[in-house]
N, C-alpha and C positions, 0 to 999 in steps of 0.2 A: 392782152391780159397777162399779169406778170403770175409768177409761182409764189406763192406763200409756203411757207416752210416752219411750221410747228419751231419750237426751242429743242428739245428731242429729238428729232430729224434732223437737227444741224449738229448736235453735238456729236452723235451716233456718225454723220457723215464724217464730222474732223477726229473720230477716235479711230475708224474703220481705215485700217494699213492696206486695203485694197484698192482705196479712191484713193485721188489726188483731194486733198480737201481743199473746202473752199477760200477763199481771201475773205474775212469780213470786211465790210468798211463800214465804220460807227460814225455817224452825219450826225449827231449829235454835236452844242456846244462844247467848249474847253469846261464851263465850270460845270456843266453833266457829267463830265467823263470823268471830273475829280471826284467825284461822287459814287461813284461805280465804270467799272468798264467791261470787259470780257478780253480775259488777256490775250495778246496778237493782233485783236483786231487794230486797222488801218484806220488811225483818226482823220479823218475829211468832214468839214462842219459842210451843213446844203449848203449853205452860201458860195461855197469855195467848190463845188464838185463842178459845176460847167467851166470855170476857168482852169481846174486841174487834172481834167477828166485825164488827160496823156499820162498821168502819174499810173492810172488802172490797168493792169496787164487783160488783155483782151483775149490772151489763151486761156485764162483761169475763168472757174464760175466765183461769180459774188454775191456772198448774201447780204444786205445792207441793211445797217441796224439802228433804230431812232431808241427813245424813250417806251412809245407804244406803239408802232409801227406804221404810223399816219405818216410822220414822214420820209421813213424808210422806202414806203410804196408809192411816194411820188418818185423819190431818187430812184427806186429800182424801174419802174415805168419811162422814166425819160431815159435810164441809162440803156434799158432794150430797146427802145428806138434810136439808140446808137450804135446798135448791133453790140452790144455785152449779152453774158449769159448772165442776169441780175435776177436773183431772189430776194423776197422780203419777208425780213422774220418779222413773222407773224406774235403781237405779242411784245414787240421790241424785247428792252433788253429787262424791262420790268417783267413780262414771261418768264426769261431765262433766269433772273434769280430765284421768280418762286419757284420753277421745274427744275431746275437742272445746278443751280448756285445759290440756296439756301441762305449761303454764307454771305453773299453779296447785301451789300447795302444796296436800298432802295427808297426812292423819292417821291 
């Protein structure tokens, strides 16, 4: 079972100077991401993540981010069975704009 992680619980993680925060990676299309993104995060569309998985630092946790988190939590699920530490924002990144980025545009 992978870890789900609220929009608020990841933001609070990458604000907080005490953690290492996390890498996101956004498995989302190119034309989603033109449409909204969450800045920093690591563009990797699903398609491309098992051919690039070597691109992912395997020291870091990753929270991995769709539209609604359907397929965030397939990618986080196969990426711990590659031994990652992969969270799934719960919520994708249409969460994170109503909670946490207001400002964001949303589809």
């Amino acid at each position: 079972m992978i870890s789900r992680l609220d929009p608020g619980a990841v933001a609070a993680w990458r604000d907080d100077p005490a953690r290492e925060p996390p890498v996101l990676v956004d498995v989302r299309e190119d034309w989603e991401r033109a449409i909204c993104a969450i800045d920093g995060a690591l563009a990797l569309p699903m398609q491309e993540v098992a051919r690039r998985v070597g691109e992912l630092p395997r020291e870091r946790e990753l929270v991995i981010v769709c539209h609604s988190g359907r397929r965030s939590a397939a990618v986080a699920s196969w990426l711990g069975q590659q031994g990652f530490r992969a969270h799934n924002l719960e919520g994708g990144v249409d969460a994170w704009a109503r909670t946490v980025d207001p400002s964001m545009r949303r589809y």
